[in-house]
C-alpha beads as a LAMMPS data file, in Angstrom:
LAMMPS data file: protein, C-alpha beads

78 atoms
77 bonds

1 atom types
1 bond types

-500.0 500.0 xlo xhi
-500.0 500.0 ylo yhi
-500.0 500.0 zlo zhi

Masses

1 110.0

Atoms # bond

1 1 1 197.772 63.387 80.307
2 1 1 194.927 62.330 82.561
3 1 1 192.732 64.384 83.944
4 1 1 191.890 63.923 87.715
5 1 1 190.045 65.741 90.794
6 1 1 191.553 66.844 93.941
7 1 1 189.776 68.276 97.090
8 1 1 191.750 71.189 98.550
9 1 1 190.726 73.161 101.679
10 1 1 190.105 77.029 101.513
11 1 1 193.636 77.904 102.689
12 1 1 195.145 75.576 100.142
13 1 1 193.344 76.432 97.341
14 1 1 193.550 79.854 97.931
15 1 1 197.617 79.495 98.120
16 1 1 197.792 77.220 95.027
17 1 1 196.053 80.113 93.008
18 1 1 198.317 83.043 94.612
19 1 1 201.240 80.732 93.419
20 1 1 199.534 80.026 90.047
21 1 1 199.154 83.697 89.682
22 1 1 202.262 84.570 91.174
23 1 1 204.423 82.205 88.840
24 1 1 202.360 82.860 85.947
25 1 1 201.642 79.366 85.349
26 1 1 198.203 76.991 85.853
27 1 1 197.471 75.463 89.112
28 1 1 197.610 71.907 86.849
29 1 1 200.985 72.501 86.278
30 1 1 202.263 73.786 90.216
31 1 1 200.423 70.469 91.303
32 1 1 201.996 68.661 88.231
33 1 1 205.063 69.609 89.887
34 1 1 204.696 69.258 93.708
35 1 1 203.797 65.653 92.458
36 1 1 206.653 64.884 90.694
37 1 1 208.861 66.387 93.835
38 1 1 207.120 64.603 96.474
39 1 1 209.409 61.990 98.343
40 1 1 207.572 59.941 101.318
41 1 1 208.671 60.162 104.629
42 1 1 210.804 56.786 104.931
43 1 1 209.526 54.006 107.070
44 1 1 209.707 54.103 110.489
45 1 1 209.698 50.029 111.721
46 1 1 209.660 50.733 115.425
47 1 1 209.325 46.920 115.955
48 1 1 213.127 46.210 116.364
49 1 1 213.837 49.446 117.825
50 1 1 214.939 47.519 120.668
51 1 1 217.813 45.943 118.360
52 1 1 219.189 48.982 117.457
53 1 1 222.909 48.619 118.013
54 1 1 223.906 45.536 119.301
55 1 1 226.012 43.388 118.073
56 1 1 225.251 40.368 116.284
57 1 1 226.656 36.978 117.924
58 1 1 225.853 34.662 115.140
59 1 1 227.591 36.701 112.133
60 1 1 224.275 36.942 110.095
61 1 1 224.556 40.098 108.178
62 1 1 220.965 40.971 107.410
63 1 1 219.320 43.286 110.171
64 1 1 216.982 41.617 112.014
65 1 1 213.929 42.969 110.430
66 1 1 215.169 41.055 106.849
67 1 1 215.451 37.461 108.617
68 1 1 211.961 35.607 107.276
69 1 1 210.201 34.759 110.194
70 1 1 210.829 30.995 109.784
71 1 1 214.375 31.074 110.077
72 1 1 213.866 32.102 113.851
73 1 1 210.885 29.639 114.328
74 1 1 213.863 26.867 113.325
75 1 1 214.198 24.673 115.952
76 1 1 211.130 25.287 118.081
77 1 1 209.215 22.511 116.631
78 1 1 206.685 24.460 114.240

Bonds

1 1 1 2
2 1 2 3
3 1 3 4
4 1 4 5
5 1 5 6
6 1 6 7
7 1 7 8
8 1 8 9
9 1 9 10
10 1 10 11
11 1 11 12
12 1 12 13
13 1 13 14
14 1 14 15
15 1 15 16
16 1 16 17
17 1 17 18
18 1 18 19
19 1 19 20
20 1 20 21
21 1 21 22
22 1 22 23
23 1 23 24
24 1 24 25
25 1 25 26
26 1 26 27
27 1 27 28
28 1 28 29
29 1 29 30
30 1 30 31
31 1 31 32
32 1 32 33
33 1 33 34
34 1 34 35
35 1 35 36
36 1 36 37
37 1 37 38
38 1 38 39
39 1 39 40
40 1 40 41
41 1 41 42
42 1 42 43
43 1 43 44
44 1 44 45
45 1 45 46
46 1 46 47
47 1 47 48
48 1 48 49
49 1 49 50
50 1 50 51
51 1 51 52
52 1 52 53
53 1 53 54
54 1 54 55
55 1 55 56
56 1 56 57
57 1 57 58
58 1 58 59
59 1 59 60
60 1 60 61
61 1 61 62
62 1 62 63
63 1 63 64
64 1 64 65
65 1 65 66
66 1 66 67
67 1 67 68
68 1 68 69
69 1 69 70
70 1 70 71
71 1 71 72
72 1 72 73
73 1 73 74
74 1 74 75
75 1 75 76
76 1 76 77
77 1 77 78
């Protein structure tokens, strides 16, 4: 184990030891826990929001946000 710091406000502190209490078991180990059950929100790439269900015309089947960049710069003389 490794011990570390967190900053809590008054309402969450004051919850996390009701639970600790509650549950009969240390805060270390609720926040242990909540830690290991945490899932990030998944990303939300707005920037091809615009093509967002239409059909493909040249068969590629990688959305457009997994084409590198230079495959659409191809042809324009960079």
């Amino acid at each position: 184990m490794r011990k570390t710091s967190v900053y809590l406000n008054v309402e969450q502190a004051e919850r996390l030891a009701r639970l600790a209490r509650q549950e009969g078991r240390s805060q270390a180990e609720i926040l242990r826990e909540a830690v290991d059950a945490y899932q990030s929100p998944p990303s939300r790439d707005r920037g091809f929001a615009l093509a967002a269900g239409f059909v493909r015309i040249d068969g590629d089947p990688r959305p457009i946000s997994q084409i590198p960049e230079h495959e659409f710069l191809d042809g324009f003389g960079t």
